[in-house]
N, C-alpha and C positions, 0 to 999 in steps of 0.2 A: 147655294144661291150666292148674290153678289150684294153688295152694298148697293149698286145701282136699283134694286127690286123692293128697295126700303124708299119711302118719300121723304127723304130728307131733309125739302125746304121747306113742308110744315112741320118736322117733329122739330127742327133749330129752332122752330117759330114758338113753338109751341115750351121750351126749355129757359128756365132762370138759369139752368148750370150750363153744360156741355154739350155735343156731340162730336167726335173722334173718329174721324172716318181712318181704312189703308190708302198711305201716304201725306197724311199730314203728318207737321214735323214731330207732336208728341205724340205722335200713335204708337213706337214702343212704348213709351212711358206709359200710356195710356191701361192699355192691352197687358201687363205683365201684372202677374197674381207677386204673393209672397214668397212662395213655395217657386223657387227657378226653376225647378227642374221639369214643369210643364211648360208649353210651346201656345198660350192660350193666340190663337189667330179668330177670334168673331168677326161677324159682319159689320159691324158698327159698335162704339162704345159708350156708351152716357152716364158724363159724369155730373150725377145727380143731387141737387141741391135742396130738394123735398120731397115731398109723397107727390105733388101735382107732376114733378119731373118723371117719377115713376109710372103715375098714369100714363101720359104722353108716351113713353116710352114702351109700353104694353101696348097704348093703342097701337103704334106705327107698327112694331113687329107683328101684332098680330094679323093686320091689314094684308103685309108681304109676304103671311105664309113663312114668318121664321118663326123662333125662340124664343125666351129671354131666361137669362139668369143673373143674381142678385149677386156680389160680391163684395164685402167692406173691407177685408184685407185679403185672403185669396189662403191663407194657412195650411186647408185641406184641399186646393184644387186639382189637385193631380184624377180625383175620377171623372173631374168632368171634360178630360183632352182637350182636345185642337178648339171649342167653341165653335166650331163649322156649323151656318143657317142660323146662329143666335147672335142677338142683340145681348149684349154682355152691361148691365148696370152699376154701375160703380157707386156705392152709397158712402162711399170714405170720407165725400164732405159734410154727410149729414152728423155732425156731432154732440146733437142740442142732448143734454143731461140735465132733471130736474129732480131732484128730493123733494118730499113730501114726507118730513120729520113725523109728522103728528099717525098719517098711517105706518111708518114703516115700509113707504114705497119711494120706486125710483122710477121715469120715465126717460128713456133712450131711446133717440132716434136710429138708427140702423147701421150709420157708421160709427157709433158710437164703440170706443174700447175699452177692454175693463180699468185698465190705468185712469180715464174719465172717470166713472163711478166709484172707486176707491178715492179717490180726489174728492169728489161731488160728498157724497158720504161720511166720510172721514171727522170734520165738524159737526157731526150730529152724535159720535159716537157710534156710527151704524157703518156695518160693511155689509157685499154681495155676496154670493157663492161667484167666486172669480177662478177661474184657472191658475195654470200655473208659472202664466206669463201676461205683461201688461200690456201689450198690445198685440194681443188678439183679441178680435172683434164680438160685442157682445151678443147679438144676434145668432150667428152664424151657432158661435158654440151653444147657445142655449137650446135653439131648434133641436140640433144635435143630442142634446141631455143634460150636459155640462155638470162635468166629473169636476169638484171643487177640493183643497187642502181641507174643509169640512165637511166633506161629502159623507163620514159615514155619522156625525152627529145631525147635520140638514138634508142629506139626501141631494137628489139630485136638482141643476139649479131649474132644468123644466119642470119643475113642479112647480116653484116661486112666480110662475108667470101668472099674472093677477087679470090681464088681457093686453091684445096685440091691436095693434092697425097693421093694417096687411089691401095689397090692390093684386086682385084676385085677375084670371086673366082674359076677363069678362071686361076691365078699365074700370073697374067700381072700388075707391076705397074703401071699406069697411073694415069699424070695429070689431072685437073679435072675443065674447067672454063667454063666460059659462051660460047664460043666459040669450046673447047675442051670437047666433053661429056658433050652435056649440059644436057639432060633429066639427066645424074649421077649429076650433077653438081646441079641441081633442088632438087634434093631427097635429098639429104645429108644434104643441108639445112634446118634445122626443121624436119627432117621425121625419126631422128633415124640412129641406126648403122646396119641395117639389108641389107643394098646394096655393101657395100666392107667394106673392112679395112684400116681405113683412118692412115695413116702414120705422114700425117702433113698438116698443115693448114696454108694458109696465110688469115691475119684478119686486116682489118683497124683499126687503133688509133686513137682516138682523141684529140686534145688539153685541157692539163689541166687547166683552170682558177679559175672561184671561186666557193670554194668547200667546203662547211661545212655539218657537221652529227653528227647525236648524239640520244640520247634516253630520250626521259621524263618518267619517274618514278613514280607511284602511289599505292595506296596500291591496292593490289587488289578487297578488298569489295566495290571498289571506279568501277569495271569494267562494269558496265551499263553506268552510268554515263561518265565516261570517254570516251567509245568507240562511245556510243550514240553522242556526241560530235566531236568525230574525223571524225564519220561517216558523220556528215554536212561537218566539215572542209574540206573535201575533195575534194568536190564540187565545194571550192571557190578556188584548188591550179591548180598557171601553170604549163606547162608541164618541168618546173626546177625543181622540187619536187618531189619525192618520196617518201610515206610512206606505215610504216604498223602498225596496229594495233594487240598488241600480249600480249596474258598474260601467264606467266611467272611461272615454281614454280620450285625453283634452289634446287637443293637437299643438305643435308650437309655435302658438301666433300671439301676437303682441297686445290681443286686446286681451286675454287669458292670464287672468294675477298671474305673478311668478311662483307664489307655492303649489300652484298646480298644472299649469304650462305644460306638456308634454309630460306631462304622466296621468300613470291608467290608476285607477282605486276600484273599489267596491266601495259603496257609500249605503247609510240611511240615511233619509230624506223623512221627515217629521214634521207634523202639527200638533200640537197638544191645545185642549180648551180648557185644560185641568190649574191649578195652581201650581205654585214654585214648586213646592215641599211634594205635589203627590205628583209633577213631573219627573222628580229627579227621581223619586222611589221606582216609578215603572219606566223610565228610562237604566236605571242600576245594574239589570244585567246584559244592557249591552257595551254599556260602559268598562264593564267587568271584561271584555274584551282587549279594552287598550286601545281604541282610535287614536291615529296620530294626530289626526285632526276630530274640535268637537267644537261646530258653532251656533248649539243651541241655546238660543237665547230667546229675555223675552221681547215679542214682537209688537210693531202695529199692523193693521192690513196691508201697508203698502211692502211693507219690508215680507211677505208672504210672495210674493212676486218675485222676488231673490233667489229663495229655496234651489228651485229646480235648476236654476244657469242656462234658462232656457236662449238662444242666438239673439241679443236684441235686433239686428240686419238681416233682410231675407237673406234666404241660404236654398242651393240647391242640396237637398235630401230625399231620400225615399224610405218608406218605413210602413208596419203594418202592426195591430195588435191580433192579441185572440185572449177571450175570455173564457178561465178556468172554474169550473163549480168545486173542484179542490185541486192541492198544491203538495200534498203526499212526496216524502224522499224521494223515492224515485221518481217525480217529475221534474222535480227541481237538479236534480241529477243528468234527467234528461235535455234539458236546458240548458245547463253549465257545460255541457259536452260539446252544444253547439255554437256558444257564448262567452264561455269561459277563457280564464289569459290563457291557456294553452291551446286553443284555435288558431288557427293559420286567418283565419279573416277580421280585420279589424274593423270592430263595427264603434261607432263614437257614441252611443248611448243603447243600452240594451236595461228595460226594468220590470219588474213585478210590481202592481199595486196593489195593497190590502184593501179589499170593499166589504162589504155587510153592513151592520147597523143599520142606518135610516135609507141605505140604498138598495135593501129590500125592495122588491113592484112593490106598488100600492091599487092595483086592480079594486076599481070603482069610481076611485077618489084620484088617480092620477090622468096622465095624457096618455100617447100612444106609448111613448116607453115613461113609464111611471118610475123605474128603477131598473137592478140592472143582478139578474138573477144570475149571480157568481160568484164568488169568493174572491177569486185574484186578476187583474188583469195585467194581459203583456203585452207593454210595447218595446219593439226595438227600431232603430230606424240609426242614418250613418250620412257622410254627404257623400252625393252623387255630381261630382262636377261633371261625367259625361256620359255618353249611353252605355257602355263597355260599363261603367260604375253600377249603372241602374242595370240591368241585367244581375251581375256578378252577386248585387245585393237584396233581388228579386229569388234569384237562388236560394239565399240563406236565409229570408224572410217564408218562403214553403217549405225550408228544412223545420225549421223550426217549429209551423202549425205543423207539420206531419209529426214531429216528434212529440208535439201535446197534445196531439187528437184524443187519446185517451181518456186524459182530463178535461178537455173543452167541451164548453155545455151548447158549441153547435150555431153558438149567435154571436154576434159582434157587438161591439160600442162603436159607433155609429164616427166621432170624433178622433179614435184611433183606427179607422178601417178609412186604408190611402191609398187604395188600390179597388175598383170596379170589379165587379163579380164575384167578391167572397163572401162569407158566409151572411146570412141574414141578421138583420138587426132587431127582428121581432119573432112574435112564435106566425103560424100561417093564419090563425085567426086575427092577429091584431092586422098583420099585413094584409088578410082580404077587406076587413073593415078600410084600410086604407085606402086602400084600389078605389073602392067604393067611391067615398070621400072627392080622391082627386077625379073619379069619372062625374058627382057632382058640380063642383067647381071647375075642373078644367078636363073637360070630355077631351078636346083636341091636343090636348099634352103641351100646351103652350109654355108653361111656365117651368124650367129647369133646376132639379136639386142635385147638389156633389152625388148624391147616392139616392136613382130615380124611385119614383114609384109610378108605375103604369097606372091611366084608369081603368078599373075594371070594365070588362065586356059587356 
């Protein structure tokens, strides 16, 4: 369809924010996700300034016979291509953050980023389950699950959703709790953005205490050795600790400190919620290795955001995870063959995450993914400044699930799967329950998530 098939002079009428048609002068600006290496071309764009904007916005599309889909910053756009027949919503204005010290809650409107609720919180002594970057959007990754540096002491951060507003693709705002819509209320935790347009979310906080993080450093011809190492270590940590095992190859650009500019490592990457004295004891035998570099220290929440060195500037990249139910020598073996400095292909971030503890499912008491039944998860991913890139690195992103098939438990995490058609993110019963769900609320497939879910038949 065409932009011309959308009514335009009432949905403008109808908007406090934006509409962004093709060929107005910001309609690249408008139109482009985070993630460059997608080509998002929609029908139309609205940049939206509240839930009534969203409404409006759902009405028009749904009137035309398009789309819609919800985006605050665009991080994981790559499943959802071209936008073609969809009205694309841009929630990046909405950024109202509010504490509520005395429950332990926080209410975020839809553009909201975790670097907001770190801020927002911060003065209460309370922080989020945040990712492992400050701007990305809080929404998008919580639908998703949201894999936190405390994820295996709190679990996943869709659990913490206390309830949503969401404009379902009916034009109807509604609250959304366990009591209020609860099968919506089920879905939207862990299951994606494919059931409504969630506007805003209330999310539990936790008290912040003691919090150190940081990175050990090694060269990288050291990465058998070291990871073979963490890989025991991991075995022996409680569920205060979070790691990952990552190797590293920084390119030589000027915003990249100079002690690591253009060089590759094997790194651990760490959270501890443990004290100084019983940090440093279960930190001791990796230290026992000799990092050249060691910048664990202790932290506040904002400085958890640092950890990873995630791009603060969109980037074009392409990247995929796959989740392990175990991490056995020989898989990790198998990994490093395709990973490792001695590959001919140079990937800029390839890592294993340690999960268990509280990110066990919780089946009864959680949402559609309640947690995340694996052991270890892998992402790797690299920039893709052109197609000849994204190909070459498509390649090595299926080498690599093919060499873990063994170990993989068959499902994905929903926020490291950046590529349409791979494995599922649920078992078949959560996912027919879903179906369900979205063929309640949205029989005609109106409303679009990175990773769809059809209604059922």
């Amino acid at each position: 369809m065409s932009s011309y098939d959308l009514d335009t002079t009432t949905l403008r009428a109808r908007l406090t924010g934006a509409l962004v048609l093709p060929g107005d002068a910001d309609w690249d600006g408008a139109r482009q996700a985070w993630q460059l290496t997608v080509d998002q071309r929609p029908e139309a764009v609205v940049l939206a300034e509240n839930a009534d904007d969203v409404v409006a916005a759902v009405d028009a599309a749904r009137a035309a016979g398009l789309r819609v889909a919800a985006q605050a910053t665009g991080h994981n756009a790559n499943p959802l291509g071209s936008l073609s027949g969809t009205v694309l919503v841009k929630t990046s204005r909405m950024r109202g953050v509010a504490v509520d010290p005395e429950k332990r809650t926080v209410r975020v409107e839809a553009g909201a980023l975790w670097g907001d609720v770190t801020a927002a919180a911060a003065p209460y002594g309370l922080m989020g389950l945040a990712g492992s970057a400050a701007d990305v959007g809080v929404v998008g990754y919580t639908l998703g699950g949201g894999l936190s540096w405390l994820a295996r002491k709190h679990g996943l951060a869709a659990n913490g959703v206390v309830a949503a507003e969401a404009v379902t693709a009916d034009g109807v705002l509604r609250r959304i709790d366990a009591s209020t819509e609860p099968d919506l209320f089920w879905a939207v935790r862990g299951g994606g953005g494919s059931f409504a347009v969630v506007t805003a979310l209330e999310l539990d906080l936790v008290p912040v205490g003691d919090l150190h993080g940081g990175t050990l450093f090694w060269p990288v011809e050291r990465a058998a050795e070291v990871l073979h190492a963490w890989r025991e270590w991991t075995a022996t940590l409680p569920d205060e600790v979070t790691s990952i095992g990552r190797l590293l190859r920084f390119p030589p650009l000027e915003e990249i400190p100079e002690p690591v500019r253009g060089q590759s490592f094997v790194a651990v990457e760490l959270v501890s919620l443990l004290d100084q004295d019983r940090t440093d004891a279960v930190l001791a035998p990796l230290r026992e290795l000799a990092p050249v570099m060691d910048t664990v220290h202790p932290c506040t929440p904002h400085d958890l955001a640092q950890i990873h060195m995630d791009p603060p500037q969109p980037v074009p990249a392409a990247g995929d995870g796959v989740l392990l139910g175990a991490l056995p020598a020989e898989a990790l073996d198998a990994y490093l063959a395709l990973t490792g400095p001695d590959t001919d292909f140079s990937l800029l971030s390839t890592e294993i995450r340690h999960l268990g503890g509280a990110l066990a499912p919780q089946p009864g008491t959680g949402g559609a993914v309640s947690g995340l039944d694996a052991a270890y998860a892998v992402f790797t991913v690299t920039i893709t400044p052109d197609e000849a890139a994204v190909k070459a690195t498509h390649q090595v992103l299926d080498a690599v699930a093919q060499a873990l098939r063994p170990w993989s438990t068959g499902t994905s995490y929903l926020n490291f799967a950046e590529r349409s058609g791979g494995a599922p993110f649920a078992e078949p019963a959560v996912l027919a329950r879903l179906g369900r769900v979205k063929a309640q609320y949205d029989p005609a497939d109106v409303v679009r998530g990175n990773h769809p879910v059809a209604p059922a038949a």
